[in-house]
N, C-alpha and C positions, 0 to 999 in steps of 0.2 A: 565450496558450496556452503551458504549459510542454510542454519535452521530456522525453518517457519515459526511462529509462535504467533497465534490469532488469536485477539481474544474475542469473551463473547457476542461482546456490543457487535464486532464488525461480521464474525460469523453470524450472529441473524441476518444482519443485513444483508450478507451474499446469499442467505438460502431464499431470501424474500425476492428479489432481484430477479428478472425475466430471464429463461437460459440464454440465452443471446448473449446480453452485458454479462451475465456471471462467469461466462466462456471466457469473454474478451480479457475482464481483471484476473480472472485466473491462471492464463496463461502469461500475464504482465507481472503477476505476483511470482510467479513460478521462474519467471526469468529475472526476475530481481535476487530473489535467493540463488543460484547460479552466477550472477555478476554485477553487486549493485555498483557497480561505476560504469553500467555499457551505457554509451552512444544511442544505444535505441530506444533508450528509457525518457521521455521527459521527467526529470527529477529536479528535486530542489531542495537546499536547507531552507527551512521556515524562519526566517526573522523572530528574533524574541522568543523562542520557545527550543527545545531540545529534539525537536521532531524535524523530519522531512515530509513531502508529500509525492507520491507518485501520480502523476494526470495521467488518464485513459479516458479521454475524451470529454463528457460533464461531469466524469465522476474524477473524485478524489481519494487516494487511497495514502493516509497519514500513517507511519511509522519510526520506528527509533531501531536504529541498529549499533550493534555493539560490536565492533570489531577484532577485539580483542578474543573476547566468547562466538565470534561467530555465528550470531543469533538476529533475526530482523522479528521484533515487534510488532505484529499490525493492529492497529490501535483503534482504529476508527476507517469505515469506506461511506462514505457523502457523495451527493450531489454538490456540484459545482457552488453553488449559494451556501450553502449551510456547514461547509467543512473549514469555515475559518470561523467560525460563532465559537 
């Protein structure tokens, strides 16, 4: 199991977020730290940049994990438009 590490930009953004959606990436977040290489993940390394994104639907949820440390970064959660600016 990886360790979460949120920072603050994306926690506001999940406390502002409707409980519905914040259910939905929470529990995608929560199963990313448990096994970020499953099958059930839409994931992706990001081109030109050091990040991944996990997709849950419009939203995006942009991270860096460290393997080594066992630690997953979440950097940034966006809507679909605005999480590659």
């Amino acid at each position: 199991m990886y360790r979460l590490v949120i920072h603050k930009q994306a926690a506001k953004k999940l406390k502002s977020l409707s409980s519905k959606d914040r259910l939905r990436i929470t529990d995608k977040i929560l199963e990313l730290s448990y096994d970020p290489d499953s099958q059930n993940l839409d994931i992706k390394k990001m081109t030109g940049e050091p990040y991944w994104r996990l997709r849950i639907g419009n939203w995006r949820v942009i991270y860096d994990r460290d393997d080594c440390l066992k630690i997953i970064q979440i950097e940034r959660i966006k809507p679909r438009g605005d999480a590659y600016k």
